[in-house]
VEXZA-528153 format. One line per field, with one value per residue (C-alpha): x, y, z. Coordinates in nm, 2 decimals, padded with zeros to 4 digits. Example, Ala and Ser with C-alpha at 12.3 -4.5 7.8 and 13.67 -1.06 7.14 Angstrom:
2
xx = c(01.23,01.37)
yy = c(-00.45,-00.11)
zz = c(00.78,00.71)
# end
This chain:
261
xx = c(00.53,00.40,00.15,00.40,00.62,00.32,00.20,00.53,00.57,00.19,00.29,00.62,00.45,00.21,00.50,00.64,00.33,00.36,00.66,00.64,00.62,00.25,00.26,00.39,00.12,-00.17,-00.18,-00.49,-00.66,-00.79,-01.14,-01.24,-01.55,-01.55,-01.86,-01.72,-01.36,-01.21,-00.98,-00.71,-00.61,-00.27,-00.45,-00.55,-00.92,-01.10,-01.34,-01.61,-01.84,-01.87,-01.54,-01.38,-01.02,-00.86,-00.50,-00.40,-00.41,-00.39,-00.66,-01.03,-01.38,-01.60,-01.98,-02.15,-02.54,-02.57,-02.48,-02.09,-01.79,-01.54,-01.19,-00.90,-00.53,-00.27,-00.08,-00.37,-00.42,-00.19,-00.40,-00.72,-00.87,-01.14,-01.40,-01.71,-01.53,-01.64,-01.62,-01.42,-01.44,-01.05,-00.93,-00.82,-00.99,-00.70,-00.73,-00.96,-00.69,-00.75,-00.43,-00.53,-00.27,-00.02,-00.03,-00.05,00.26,00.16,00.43,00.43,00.64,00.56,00.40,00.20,-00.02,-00.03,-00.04,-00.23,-00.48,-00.39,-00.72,-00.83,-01.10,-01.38,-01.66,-01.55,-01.60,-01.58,-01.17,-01.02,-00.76,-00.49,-00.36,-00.07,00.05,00.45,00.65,00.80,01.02,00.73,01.01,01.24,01.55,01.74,01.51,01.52,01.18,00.95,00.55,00.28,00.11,-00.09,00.05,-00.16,00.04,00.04,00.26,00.36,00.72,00.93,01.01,00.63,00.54,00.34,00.18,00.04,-00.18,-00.25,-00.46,-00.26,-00.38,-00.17,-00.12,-00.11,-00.09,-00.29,-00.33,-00.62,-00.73,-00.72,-00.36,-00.07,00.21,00.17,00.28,00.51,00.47,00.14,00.07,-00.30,-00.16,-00.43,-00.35,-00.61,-00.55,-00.66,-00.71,-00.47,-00.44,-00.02,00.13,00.42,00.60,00.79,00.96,00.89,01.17,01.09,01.28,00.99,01.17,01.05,01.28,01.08,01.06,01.11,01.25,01.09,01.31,01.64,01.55,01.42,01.70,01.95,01.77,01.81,02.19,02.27,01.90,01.89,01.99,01.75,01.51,01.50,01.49,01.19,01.03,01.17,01.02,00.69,00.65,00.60,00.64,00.86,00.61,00.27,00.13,00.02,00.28,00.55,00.41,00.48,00.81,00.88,00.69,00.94,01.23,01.13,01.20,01.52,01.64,01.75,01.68)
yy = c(04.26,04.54,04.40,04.41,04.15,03.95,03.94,03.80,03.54,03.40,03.43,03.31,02.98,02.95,02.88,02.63,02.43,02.42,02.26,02.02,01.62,01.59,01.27,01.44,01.66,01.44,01.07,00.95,00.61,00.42,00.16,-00.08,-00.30,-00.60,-00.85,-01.16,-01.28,-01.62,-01.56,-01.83,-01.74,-01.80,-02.10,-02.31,-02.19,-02.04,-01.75,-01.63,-01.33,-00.96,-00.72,-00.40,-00.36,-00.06,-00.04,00.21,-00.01,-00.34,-00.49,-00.68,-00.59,-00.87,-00.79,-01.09,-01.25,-01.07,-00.72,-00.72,-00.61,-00.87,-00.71,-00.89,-00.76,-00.87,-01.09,-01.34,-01.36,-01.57,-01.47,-01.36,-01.35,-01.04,-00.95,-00.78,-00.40,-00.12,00.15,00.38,00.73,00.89,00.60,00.60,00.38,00.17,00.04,-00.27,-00.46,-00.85,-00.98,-01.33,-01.46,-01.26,-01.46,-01.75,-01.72,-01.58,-01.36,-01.23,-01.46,-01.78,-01.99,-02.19,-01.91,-01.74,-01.28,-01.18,-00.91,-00.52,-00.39,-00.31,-00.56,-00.21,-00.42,-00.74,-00.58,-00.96,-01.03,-01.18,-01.00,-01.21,-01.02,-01.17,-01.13,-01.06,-00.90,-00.57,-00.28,00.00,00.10,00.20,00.08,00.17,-00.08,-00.41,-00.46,-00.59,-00.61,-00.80,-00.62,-00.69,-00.69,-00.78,-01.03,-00.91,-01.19,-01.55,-01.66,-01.77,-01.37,-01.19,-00.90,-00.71,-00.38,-00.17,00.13,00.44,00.72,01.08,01.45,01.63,02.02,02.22,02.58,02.79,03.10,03.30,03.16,02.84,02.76,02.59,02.78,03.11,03.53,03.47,03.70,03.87,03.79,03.60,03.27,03.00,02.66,02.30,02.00,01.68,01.28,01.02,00.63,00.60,00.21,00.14,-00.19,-00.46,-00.78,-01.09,-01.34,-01.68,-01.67,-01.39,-01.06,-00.76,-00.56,-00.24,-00.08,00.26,00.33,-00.04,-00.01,00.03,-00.15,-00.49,-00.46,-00.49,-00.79,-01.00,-00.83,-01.15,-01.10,-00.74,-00.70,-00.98,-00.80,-00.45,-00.64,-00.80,-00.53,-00.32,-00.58,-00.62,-00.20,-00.27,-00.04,-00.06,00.19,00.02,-00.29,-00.51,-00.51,-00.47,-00.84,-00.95,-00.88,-01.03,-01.32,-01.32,-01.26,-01.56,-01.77,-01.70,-01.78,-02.13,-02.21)
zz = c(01.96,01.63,01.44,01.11,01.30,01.39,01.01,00.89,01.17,01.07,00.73,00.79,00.91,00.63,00.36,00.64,00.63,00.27,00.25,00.51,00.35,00.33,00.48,00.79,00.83,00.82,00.81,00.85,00.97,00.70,00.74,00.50,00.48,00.35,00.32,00.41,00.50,00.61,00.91,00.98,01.36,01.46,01.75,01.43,01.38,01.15,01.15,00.87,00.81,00.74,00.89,00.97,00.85,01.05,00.89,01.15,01.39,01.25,01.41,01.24,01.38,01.36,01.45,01.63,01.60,01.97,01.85,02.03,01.79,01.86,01.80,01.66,01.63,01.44,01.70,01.69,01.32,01.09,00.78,00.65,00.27,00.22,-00.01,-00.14,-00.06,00.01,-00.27,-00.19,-00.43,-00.28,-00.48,-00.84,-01.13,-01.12,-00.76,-00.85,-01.00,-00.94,-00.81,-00.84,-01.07,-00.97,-00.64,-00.81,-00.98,-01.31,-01.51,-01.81,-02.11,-01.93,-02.17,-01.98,-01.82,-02.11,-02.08,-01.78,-01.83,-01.78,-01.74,-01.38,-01.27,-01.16,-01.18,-01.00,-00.62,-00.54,-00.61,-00.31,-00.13,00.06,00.42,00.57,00.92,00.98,01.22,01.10,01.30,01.17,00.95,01.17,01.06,01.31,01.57,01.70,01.81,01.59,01.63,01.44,01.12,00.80,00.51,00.15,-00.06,-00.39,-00.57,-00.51,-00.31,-00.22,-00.21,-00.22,-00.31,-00.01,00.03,00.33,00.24,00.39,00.32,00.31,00.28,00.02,00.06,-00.27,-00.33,-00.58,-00.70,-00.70,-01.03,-00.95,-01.11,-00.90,-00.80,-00.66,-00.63,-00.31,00.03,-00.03,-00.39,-00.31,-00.27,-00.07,-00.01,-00.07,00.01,-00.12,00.02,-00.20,-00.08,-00.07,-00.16,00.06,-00.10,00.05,00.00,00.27,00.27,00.30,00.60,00.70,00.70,00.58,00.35,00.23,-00.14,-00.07,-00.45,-00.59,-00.85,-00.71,-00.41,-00.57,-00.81,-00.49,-00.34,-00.71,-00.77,-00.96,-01.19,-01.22,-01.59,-01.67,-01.47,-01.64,-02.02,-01.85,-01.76,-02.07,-02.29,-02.19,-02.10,-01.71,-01.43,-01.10,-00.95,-01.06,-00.82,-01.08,-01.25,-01.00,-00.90,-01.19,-01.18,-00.84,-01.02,-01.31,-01.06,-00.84,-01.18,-01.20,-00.83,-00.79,-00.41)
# end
């Protein structure tokens, strides 16, 4: 093979890799840390004390007075409440929102609870984060089989609001300035790349199935057909995003209000 056809093929390949979904080229395993957690096992008891969430593979590490890790998947956990996180600097400012009331059924209009505040909680490291454990098909649609995974519970039922997190590596290209976008084949062009945590939504039934958010909007708007125009005024009229946790909950919360079981 000449070394001009050997240039174009490893450029060639370059440009491929920038195209690709970044989530396809690198997803990575994320670990939190949490200072204490209550564990309800799915046997009845109860565990407490310091833990390691791996989210990759849905499994708790518990350290013990003897010095052993004590490893705990998903299959033989029906909940667990965490707190006293780890900070983590690839997140945003906005990742330390308290969802407290939003599992407690607040909304927004609701007299009795009064408006909920916007501002992320950054200095309360101590909120309490509420994992659930349900059986999901990974997201493959097209599968029967369904195994055991956490999900945080972000609003109140009977229809909650869940989330699973993950933490991506983005590719971007830039020019040899530092500006995005580039000159094309052999104009300079070099490629970064850049850690983001990605929210993946869903809604748990109260019959327990999973039905994911890929476009929350749309989606959610599907699963309340009968709601949806009271829905978007909702959110309209009190400037709240589909795309936003916090305040997606509080539209499941709102949404929940309307359904008459």
């Amino acid at each position: 093979m000449k070394p001009t056809y050997l240039l174009v093929l490893l450029v060639l390949a370059a440009q491929l890799l920038t195209i690709l979904p970044a989530q396809a080229q690198s997803q990575r395993p994320m670990v939190q840390e949490f200072a204490g957690s209550t564990i309800l096992l799915a046997n009845g008891d109860t565990l407490r004390g310091p833990v390691t969430l791996r989210r990759d593979q849905d499994v708790l590490l518990m350290a013990q007075p003897d010095g052993t890790i004590t490893t705990l998947s998903a299959v033989s956990i029906n909940s667990f409440a965490v707190k006293g996180e780890e900070v983590d600097s690839r997140r945003g400012s906005g990742y330390y929102d308290n969802f407290y009331d939003a599992r407690n059924g607040y909304f927004y209009g609701n007299p009795m609870y009064g408006v909920p505040r916007m501002r992320p909680e950054t200095e309360n490291l101590n909120r309490v984060r509420v994992f659930r454990t349900f059986r999901w098909n990974r997201g493959n649609d097209y599968s029967d089989f369904k195994s055991p995974a956490f999900f945080e519970q972000l609003s109140n039922g009977p229809r909650m609001l869940l989330r699973r997190e993950s933490l991506v590596e983005r590719t971007v290209s830039n020019g040899p300035y530092g500006y995005g976008g580039g000159y094309g084949y052999g104009g300079g062009r070099y490629l970064s790349s850049y850690t983001q945590v990605k929210d993946d939504f869903y809604l748990a039934t109260p019959a327990g199935a999973i039905i994911p958010l890929r476009n929350p909007k749309k989606d959610l708007l599907a699963v309340f057909q009968g709601q949806a125009k009271q829905l978007e005024q909702y959110a309209k009229d009190n400037k709240l995003s589909f795309t936003v946790a916090r305040e997606l909950a509080f539209i499941v919360n709102y949404a929940n209000s309307l359904v008459k079981e």
